[in-house]
VOKOLLO-303261 format. One record per atom (N, C-alpha, C): residue number from 1; chain; atom name; x, y, z. Coordinates in nm, 2 decimals. Example, Ala and Ser with C-alpha at 12.3 -4.5 7.8 and 13.67 -1.06 7.14 Angstrom:
<rs>
- num cadena atomo px py pz
- 1 A N 1.32 -0.57 0.78
- 1 A CA 1.23 -0.45 0.78
- 1 A C 1.32 -0.33 0.78
- 2 A N 1.28 -0.22 0.71
- 2 A CA 1.37 -0.11 0.71
- 2 A C 1.29 0.00 0.79
</rs>
This chain:
<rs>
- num cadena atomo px py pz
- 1 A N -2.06 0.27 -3.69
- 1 A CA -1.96 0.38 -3.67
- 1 A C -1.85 0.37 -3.78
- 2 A N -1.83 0.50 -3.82
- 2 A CA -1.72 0.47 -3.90
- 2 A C -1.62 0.44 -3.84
- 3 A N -1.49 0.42 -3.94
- 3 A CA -1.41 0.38 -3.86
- 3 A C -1.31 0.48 -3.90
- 4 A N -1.31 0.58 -3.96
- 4 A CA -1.23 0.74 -3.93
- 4 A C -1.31 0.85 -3.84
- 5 A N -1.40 0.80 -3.82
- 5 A CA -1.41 0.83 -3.69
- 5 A C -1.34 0.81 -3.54
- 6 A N -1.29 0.76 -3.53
- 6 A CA -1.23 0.65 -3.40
- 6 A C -1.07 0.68 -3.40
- 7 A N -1.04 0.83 -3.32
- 7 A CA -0.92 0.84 -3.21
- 7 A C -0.85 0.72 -3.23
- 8 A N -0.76 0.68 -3.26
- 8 A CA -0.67 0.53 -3.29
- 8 A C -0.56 0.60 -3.16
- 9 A N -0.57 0.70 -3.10
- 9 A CA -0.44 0.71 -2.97
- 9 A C -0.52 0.70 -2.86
- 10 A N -0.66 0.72 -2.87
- 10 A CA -0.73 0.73 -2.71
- 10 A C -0.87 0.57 -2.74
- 11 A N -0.83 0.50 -2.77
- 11 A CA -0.88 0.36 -2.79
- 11 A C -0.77 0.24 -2.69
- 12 A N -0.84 0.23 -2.59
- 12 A CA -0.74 0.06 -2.46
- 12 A C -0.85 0.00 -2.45
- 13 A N -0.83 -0.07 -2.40
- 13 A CA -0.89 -0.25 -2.34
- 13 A C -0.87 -0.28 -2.24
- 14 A N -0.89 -0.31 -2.13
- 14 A CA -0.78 -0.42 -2.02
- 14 A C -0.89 -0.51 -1.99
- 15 A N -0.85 -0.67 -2.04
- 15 A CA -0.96 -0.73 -2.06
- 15 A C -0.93 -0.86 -2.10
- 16 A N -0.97 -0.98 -2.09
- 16 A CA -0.89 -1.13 -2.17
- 16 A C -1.02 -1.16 -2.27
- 17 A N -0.95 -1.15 -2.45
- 17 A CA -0.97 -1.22 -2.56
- 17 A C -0.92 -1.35 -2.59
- 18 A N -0.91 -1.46 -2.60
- 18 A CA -0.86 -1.56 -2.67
- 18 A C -0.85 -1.54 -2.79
- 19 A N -0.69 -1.59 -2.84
- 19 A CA -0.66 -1.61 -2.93
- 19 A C -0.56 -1.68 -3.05
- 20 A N -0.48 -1.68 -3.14
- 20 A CA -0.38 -1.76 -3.16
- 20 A C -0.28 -1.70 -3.24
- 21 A N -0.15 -1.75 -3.20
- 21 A CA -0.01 -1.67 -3.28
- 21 A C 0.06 -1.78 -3.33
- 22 A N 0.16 -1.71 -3.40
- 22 A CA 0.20 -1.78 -3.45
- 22 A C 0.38 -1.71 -3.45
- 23 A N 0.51 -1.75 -3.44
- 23 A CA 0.60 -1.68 -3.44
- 23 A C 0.70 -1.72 -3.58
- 24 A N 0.66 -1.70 -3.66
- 24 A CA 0.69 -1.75 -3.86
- 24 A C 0.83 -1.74 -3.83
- 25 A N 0.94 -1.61 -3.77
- 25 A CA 1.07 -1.66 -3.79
- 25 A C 1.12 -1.80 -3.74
- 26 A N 1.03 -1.86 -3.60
- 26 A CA 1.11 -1.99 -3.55
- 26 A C 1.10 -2.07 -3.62
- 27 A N 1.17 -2.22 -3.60
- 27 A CA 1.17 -2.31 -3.67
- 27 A C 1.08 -2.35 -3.55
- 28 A N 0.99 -2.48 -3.57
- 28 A CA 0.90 -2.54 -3.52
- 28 A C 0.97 -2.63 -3.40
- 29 A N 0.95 -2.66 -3.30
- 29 A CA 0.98 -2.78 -3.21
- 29 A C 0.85 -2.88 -3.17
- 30 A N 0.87 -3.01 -3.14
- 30 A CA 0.75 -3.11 -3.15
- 30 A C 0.68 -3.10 -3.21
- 31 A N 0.67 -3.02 -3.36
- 31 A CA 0.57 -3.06 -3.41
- 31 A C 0.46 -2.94 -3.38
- 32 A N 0.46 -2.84 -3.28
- 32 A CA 0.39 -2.73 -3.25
- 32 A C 0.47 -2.56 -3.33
- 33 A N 0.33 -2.54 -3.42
- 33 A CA 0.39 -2.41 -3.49
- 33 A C 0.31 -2.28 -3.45
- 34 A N 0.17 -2.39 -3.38
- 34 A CA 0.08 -2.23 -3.38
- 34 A C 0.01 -2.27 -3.21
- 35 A N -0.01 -2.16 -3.12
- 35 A CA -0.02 -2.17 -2.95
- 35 A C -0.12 -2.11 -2.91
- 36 A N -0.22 -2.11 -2.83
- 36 A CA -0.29 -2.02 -2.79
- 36 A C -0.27 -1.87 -2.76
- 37 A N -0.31 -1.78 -2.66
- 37 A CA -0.24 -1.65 -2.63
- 37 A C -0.41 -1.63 -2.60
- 38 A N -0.40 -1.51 -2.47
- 38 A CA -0.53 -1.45 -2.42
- 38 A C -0.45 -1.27 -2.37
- 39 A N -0.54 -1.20 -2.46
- 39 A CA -0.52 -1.05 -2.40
- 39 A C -0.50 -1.02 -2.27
- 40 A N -0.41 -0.98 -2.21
- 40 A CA -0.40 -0.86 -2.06
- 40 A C -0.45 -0.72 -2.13
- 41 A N -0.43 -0.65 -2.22
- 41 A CA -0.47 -0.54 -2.28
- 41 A C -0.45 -0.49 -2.39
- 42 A N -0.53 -0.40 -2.44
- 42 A CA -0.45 -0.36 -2.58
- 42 A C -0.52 -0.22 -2.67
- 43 A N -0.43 -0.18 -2.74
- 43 A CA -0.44 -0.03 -2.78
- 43 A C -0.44 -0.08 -2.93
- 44 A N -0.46 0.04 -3.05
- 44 A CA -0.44 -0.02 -3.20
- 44 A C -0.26 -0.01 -3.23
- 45 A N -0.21 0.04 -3.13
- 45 A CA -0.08 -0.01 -3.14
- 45 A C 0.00 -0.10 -3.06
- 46 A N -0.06 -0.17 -2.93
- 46 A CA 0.04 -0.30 -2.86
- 46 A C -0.10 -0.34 -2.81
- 47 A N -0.04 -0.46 -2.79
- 47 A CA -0.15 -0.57 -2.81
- 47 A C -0.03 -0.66 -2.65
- 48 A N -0.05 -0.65 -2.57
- 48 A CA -0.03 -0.72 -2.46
- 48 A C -0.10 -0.91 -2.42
- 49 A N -0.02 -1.00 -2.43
- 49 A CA -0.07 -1.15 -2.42
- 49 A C -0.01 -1.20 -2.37
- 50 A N -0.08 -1.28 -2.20
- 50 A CA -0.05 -1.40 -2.17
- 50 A C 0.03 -1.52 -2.26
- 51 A N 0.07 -1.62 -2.30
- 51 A CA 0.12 -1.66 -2.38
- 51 A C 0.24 -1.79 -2.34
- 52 A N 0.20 -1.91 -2.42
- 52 A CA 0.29 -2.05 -2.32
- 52 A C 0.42 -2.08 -2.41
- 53 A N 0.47 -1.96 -2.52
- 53 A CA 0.59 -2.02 -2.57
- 53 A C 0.58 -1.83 -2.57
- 54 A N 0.72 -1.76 -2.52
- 54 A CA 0.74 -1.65 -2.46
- 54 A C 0.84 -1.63 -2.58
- 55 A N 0.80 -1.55 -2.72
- 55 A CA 0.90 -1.48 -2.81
- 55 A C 1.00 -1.33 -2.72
- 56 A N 1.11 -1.37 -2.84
- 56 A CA 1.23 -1.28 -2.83
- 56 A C 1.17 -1.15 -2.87
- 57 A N 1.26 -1.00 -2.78
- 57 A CA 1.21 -0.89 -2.84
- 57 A C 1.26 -0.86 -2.97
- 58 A N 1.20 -0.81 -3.10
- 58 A CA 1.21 -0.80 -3.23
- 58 A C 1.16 -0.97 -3.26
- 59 A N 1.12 -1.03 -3.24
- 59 A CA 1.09 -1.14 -3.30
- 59 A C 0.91 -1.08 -3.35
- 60 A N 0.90 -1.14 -3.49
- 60 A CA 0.79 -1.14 -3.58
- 60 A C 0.70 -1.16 -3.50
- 61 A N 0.54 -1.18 -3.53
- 61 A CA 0.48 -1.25 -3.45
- 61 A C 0.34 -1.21 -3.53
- 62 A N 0.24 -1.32 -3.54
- 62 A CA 0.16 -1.29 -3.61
- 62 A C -0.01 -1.38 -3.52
- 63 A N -0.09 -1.28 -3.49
- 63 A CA -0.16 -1.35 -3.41
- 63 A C -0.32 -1.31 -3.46
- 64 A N -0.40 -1.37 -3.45
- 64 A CA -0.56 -1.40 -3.45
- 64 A C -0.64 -1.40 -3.41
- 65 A N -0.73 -1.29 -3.33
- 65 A CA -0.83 -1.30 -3.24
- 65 A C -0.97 -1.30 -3.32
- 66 A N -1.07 -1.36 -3.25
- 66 A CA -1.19 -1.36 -3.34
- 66 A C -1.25 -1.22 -3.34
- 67 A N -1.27 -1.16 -3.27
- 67 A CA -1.33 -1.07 -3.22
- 67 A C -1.23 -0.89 -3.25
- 68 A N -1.10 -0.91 -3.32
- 68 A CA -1.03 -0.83 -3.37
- 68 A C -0.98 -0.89 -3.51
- 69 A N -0.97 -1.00 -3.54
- 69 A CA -0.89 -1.04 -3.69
- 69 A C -0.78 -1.07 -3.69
- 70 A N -0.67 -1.06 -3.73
- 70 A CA -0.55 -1.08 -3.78
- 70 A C -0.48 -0.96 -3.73
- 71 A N -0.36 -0.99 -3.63
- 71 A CA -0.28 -0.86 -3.58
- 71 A C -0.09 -0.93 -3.69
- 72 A N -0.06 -0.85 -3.72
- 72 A CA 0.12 -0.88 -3.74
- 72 A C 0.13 -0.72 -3.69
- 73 A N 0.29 -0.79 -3.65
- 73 A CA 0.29 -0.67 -3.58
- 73 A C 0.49 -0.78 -3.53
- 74 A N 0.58 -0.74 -3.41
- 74 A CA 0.70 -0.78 -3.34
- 74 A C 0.70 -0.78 -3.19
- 75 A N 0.78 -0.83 -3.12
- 75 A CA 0.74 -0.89 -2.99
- 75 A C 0.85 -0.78 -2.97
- 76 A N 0.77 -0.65 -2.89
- 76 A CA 0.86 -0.54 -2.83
- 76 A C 0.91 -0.56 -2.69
- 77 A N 0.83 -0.66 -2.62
- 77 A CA 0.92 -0.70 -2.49
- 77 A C 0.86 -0.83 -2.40
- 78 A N 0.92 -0.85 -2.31
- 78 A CA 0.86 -0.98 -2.26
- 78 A C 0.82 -0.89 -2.14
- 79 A N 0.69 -0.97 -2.08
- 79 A CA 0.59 -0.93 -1.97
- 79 A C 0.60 -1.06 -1.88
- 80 A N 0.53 -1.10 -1.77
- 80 A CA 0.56 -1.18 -1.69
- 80 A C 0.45 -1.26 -1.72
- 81 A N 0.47 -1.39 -1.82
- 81 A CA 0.39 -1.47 -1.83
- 81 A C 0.36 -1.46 -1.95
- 82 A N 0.43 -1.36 -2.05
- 82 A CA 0.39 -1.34 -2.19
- 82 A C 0.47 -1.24 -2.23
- 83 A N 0.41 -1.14 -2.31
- 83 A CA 0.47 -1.03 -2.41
- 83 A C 0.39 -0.97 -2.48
- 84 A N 0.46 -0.84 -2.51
- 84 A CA 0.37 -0.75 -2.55
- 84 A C 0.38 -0.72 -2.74
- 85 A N 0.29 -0.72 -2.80
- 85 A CA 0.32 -0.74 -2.97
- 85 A C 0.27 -0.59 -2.98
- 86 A N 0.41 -0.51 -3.10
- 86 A CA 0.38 -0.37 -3.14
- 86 A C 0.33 -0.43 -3.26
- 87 A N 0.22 -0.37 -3.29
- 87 A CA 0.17 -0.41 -3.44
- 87 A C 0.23 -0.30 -3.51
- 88 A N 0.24 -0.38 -3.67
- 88 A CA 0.28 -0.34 -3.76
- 88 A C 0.22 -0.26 -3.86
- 89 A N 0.21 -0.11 -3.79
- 89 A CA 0.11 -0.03 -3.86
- 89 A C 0.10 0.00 -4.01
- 90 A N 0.20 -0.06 -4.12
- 90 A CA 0.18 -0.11 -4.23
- 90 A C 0.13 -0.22 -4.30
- 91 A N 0.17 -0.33 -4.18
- 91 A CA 0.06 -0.44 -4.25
- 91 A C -0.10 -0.46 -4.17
- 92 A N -0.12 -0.35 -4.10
- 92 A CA -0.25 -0.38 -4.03
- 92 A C -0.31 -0.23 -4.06
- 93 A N -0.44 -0.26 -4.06
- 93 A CA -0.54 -0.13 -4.09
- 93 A C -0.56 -0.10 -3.95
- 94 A N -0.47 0.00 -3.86
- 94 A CA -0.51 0.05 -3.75
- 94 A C -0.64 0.06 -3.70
- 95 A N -0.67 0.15 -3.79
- 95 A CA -0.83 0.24 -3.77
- 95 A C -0.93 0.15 -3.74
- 96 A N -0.90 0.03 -3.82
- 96 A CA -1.03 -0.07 -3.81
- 96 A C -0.98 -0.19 -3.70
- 97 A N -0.88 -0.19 -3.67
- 97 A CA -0.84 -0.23 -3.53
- 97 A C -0.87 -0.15 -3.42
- 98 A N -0.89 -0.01 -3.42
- 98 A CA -0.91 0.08 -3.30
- 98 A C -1.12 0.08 -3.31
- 99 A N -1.13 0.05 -3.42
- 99 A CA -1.28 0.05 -3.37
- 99 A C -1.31 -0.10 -3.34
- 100 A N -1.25 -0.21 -3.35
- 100 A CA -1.32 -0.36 -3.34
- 100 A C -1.25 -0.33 -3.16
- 101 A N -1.18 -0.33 -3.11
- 101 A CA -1.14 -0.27 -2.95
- 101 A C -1.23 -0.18 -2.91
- 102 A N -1.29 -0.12 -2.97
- 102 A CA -1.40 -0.01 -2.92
- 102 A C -1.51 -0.09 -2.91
- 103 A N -1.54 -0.16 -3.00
- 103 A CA -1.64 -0.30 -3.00
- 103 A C -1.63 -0.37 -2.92
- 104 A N -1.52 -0.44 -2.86
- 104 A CA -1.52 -0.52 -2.77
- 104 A C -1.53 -0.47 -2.65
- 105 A N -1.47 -0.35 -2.62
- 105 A CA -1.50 -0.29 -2.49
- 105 A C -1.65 -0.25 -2.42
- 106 A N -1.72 -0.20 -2.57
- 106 A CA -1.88 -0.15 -2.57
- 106 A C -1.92 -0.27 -2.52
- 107 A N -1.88 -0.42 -2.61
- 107 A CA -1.95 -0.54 -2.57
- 107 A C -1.95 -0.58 -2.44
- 108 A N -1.84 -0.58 -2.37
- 108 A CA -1.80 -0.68 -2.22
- 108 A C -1.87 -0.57 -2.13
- 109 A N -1.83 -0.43 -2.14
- 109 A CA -1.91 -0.33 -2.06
- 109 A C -2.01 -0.33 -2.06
- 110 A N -2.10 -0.38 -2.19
- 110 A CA -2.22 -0.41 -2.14
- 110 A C -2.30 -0.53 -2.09
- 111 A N -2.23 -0.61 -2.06
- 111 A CA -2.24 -0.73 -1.99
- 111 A C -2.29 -0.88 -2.12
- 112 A N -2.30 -0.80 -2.21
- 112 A CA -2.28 -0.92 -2.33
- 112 A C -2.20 -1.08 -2.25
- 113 A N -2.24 -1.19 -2.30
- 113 A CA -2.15 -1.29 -2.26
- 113 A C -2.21 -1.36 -2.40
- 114 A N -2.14 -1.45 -2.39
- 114 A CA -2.12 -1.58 -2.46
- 114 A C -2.20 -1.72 -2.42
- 115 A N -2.33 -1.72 -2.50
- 115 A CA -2.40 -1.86 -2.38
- 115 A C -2.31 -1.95 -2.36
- 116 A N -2.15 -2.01 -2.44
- 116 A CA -2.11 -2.06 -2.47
- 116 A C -2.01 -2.10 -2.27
- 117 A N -2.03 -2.00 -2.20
- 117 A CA -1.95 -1.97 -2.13
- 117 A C -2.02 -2.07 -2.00
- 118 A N -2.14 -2.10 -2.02
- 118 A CA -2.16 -2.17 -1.87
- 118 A C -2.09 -2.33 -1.93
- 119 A N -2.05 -2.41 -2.05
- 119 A CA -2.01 -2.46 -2.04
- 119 A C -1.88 -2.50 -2.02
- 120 A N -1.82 -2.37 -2.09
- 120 A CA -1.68 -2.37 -2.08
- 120 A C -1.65 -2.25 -2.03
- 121 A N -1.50 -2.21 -1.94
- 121 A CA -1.51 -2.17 -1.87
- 121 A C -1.33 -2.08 -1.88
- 122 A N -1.30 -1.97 -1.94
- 122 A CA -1.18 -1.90 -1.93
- 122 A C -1.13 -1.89 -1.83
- 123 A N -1.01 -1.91 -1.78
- 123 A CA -0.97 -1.89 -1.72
- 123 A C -0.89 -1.76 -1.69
- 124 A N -0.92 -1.69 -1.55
- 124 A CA -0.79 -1.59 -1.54
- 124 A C -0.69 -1.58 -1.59
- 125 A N -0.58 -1.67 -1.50
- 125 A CA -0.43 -1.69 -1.54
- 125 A C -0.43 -1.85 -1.60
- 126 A N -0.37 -1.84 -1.70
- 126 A CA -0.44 -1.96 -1.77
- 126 A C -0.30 -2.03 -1.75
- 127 A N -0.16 -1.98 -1.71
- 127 A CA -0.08 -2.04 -1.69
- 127 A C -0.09 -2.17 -1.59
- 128 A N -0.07 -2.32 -1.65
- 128 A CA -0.01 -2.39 -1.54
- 128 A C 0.07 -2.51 -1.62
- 129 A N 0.08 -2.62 -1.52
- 129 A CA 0.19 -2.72 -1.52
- 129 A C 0.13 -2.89 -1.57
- 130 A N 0.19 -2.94 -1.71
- 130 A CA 0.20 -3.05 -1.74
- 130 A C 0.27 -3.15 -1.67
- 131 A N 0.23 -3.22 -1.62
- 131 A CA 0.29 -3.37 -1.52
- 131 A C 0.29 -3.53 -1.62
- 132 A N 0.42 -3.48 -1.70
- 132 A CA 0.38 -3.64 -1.74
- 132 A C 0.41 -3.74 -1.67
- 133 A N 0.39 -3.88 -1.78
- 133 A CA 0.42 -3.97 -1.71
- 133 A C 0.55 -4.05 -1.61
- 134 A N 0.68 -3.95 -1.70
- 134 A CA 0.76 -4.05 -1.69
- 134 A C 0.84 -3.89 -1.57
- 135 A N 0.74 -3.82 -1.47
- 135 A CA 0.75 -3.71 -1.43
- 135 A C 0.80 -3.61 -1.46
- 136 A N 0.81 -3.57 -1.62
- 136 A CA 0.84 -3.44 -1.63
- 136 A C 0.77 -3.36 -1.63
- 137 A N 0.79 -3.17 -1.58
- 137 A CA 0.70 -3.10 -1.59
- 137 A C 0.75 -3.02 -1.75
- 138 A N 0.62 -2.99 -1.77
- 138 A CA 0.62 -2.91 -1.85
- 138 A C 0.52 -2.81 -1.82
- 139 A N 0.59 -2.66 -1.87
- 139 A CA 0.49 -2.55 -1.88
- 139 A C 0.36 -2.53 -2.00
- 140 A N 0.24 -2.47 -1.91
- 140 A CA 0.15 -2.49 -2.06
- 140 A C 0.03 -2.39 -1.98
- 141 A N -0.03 -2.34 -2.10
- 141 A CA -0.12 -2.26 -2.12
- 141 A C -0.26 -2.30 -2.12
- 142 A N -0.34 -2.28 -2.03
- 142 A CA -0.53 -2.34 -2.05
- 142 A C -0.58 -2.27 -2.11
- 143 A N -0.64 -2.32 -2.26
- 143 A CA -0.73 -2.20 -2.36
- 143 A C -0.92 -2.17 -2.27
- 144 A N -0.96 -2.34 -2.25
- 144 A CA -1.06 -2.30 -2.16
- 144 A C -1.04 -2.45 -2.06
- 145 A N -1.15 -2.47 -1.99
- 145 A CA -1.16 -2.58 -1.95
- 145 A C -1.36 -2.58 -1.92
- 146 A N -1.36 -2.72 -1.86
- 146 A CA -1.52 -2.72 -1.79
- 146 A C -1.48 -2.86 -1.73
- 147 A N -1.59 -2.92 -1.66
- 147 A CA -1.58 -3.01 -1.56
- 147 A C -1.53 -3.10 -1.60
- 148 A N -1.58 -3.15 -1.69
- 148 A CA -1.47 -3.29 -1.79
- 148 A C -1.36 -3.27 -1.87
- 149 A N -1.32 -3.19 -1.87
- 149 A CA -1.14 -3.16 -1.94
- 149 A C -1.13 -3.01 -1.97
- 150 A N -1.03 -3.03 -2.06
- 150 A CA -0.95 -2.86 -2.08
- 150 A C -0.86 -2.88 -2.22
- 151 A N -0.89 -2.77 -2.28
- 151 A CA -0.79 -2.77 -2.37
- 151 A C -0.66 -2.70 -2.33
- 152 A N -0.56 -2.76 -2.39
- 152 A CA -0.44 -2.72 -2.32
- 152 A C -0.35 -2.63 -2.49
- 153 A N -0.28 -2.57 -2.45
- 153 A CA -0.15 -2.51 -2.54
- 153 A C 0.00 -2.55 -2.51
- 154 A N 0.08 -2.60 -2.54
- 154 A CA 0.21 -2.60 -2.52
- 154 A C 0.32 -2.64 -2.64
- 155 A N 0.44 -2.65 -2.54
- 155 A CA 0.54 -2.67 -2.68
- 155 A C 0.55 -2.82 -2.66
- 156 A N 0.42 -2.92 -2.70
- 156 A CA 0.42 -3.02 -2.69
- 156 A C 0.31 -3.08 -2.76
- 157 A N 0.34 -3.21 -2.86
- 157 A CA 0.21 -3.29 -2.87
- 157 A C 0.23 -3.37 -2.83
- 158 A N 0.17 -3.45 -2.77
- 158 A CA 0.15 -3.56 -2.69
- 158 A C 0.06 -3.66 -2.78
- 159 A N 0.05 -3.81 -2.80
- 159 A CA 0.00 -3.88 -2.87
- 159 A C -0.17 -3.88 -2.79
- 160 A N -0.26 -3.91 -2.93
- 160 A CA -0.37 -3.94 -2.84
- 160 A C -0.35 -4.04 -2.76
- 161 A N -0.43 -4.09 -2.62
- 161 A CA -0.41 -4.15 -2.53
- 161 A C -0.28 -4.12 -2.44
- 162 A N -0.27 -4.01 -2.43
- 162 A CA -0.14 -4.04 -2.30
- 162 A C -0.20 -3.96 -2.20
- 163 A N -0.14 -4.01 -2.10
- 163 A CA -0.19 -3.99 -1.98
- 163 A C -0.10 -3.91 -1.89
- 164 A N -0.15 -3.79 -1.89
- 164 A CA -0.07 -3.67 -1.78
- 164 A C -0.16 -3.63 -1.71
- 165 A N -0.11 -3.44 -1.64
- 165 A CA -0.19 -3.45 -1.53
- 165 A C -0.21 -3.28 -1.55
- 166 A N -0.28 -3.23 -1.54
- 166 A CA -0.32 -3.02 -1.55
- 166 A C -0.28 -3.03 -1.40
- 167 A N -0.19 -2.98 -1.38
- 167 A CA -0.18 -2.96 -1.22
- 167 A C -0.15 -3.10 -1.13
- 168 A N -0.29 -3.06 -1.11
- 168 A CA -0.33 -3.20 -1.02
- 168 A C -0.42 -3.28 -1.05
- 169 A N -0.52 -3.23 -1.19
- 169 A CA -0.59 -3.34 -1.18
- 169 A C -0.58 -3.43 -1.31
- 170 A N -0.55 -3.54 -1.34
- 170 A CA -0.52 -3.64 -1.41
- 170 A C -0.62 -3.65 -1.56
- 171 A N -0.57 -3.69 -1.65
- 171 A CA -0.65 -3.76 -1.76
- 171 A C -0.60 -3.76 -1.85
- 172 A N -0.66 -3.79 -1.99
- 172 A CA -0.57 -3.87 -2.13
- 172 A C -0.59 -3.72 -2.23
- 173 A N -0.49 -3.74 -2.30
- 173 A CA -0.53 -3.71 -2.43
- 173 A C -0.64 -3.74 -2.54
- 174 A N -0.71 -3.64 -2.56
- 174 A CA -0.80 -3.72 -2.64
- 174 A C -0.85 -3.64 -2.78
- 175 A N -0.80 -3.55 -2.78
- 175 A CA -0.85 -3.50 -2.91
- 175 A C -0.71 -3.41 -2.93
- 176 A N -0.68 -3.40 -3.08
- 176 A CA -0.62 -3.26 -3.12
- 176 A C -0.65 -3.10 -3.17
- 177 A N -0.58 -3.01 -3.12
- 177 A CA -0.67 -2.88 -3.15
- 177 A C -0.56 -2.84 -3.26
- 178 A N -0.58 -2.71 -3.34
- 178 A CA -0.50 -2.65 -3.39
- 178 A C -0.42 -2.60 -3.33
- 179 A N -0.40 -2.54 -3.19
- 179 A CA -0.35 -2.47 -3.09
- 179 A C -0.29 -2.55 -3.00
- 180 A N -0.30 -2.72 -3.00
- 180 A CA -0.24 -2.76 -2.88
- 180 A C -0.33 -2.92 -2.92
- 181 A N -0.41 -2.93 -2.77
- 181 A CA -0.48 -3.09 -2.73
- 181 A C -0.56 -3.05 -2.62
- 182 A N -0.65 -3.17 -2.69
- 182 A CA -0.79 -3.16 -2.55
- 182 A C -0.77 -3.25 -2.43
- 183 A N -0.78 -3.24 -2.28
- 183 A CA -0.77 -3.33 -2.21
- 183 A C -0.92 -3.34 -2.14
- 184 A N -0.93 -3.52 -2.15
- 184 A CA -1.05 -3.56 -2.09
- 184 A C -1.00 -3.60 -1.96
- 185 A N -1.07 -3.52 -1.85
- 185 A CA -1.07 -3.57 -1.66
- 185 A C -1.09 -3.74 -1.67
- 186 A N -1.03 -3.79 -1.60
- 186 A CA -1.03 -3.93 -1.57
- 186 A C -1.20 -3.91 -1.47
- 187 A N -1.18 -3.78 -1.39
- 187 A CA -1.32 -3.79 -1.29
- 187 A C -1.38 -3.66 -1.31
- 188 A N -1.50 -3.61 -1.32
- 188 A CA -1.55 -3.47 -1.34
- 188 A C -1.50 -3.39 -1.21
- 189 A N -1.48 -3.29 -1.27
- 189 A CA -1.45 -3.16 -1.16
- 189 A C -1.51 -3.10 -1.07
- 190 A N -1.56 -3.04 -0.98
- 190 A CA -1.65 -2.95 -0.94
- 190 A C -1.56 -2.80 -0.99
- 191 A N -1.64 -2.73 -1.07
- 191 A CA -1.65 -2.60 -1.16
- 191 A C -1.60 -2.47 -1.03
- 192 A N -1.64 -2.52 -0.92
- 192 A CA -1.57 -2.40 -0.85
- 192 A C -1.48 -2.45 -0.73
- 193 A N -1.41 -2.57 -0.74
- 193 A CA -1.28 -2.55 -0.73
- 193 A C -1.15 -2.61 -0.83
- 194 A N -1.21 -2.61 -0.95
- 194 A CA -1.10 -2.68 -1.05
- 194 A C -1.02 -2.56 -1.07
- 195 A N -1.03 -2.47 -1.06
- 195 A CA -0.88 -2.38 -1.07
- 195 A C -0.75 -2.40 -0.97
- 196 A N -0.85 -2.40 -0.84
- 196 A CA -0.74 -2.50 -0.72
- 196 A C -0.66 -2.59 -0.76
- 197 A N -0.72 -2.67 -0.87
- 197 A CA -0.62 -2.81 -0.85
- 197 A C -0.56 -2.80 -1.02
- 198 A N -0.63 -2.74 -1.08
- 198 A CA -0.57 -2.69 -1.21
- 198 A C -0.43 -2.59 -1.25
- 199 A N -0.40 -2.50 -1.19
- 199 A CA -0.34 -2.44 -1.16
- 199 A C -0.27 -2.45 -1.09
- 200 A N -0.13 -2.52 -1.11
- 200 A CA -0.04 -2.53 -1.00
- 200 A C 0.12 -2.50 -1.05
- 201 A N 0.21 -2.45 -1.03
- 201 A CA 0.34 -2.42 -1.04
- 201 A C 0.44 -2.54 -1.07
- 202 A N 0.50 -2.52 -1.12
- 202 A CA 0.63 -2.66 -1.09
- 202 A C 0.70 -2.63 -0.95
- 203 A N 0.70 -2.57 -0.91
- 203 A CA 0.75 -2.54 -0.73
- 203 A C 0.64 -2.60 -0.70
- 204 A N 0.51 -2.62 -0.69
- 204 A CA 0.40 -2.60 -0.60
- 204 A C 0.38 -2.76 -0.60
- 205 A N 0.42 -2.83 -0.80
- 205 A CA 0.39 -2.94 -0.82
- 205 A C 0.54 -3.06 -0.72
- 206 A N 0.67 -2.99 -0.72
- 206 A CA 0.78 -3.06 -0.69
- 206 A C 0.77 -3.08 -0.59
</rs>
């Protein structure tokens, strides 16, 4: 299909993409510059994302989905658990953003999946709670997980080998991602209730 073909005002989504941002005006803290982020929805002009470090409105924001490319675009408002990015219809080729959204929607609607997915596993609300050791919480974002660990996002690196907790359930650091750190389960999960104990609040955790 071409892609002057493709309505760029009657093109939406509502739907979770994984992907990664980056907010260029902050200065960095811990050592974290770039965070995960997963779609709630999106048009070729706002681009709506879950998201574990919550930019200012007018703040820059430049983010990455595989499956769409490179969005820049400014953080027009905060949402509950994230914010919404107006893309910057000068530095992005709309048109070919309104058809790769028309792609993705044809794709999931037609039940396309990812073999990738029986091992790893997206989460809904990917928001939950880092338990370290010396009991602080911290807030953080699950990019996926499966029975033996999770990759995590936050405004934190943690050394390999340290030992916190996704909620409730315990294990080390063991790898670094671009977006964050991998955690390996101290014990395997069972797949259909690790969101239970994965997902927990700092109220839920205190």
């Amino acid at each position: 299909m071409s892609f002057e073909t493709i309505d760029t005002t009657d093109v939406r989504f509502v739907g979770r993409i994984s992907g990664r941002y980056t907010l260029p005006g902050r200065k960095p803290r811990n050592g974290m510059t770039v965070f995960a982020c997963q779609t709630q929805s999106m048009t070729p002009q706002q681009i709506l994302v879950s998201a574990p470090v919550i930019g200012n409105s007018g703040e820059p924001v430049s983010a990455n989905f595989e499956e769409l490319g490179l969005v820049h675009g400014y953080v027009s408002r905060k949402i509950d658990g994230g914010f919404a990015i107006e893309v910057d219809e000068g530095a992005c080729d709309v048109a070919r953003l309104a058809a790769r959204i028309a792609w993705v929607k044809k794709r999931i609607t037609a039940g396309v999946t990812d073999e990738r997915s029986h091992k790893r596993v997206i989460p809904r609300n990917p928001h939950s709670t880092l338990v370290l050791a010396d009991g602080k919480l911290v807030r953080c974002f699950v990019v996926d997980m499966s029975a033996s660990g999770a990759a995590i996002s936050a405004n934190l690196r943690p050394p390999l080998g340290t030992a916190l907790a996704v909620g409730r359930v315990i294990g080390r650091v063991v790898r670094r991602l671009d977006v964050g750190f991998a955690v390996k389960f101290i014990a395997p999960q069972p797949l259909e209730n690790i969101e239970q104990s994965l997902f927990k609040s700092p109220q839920e955790l205190a």
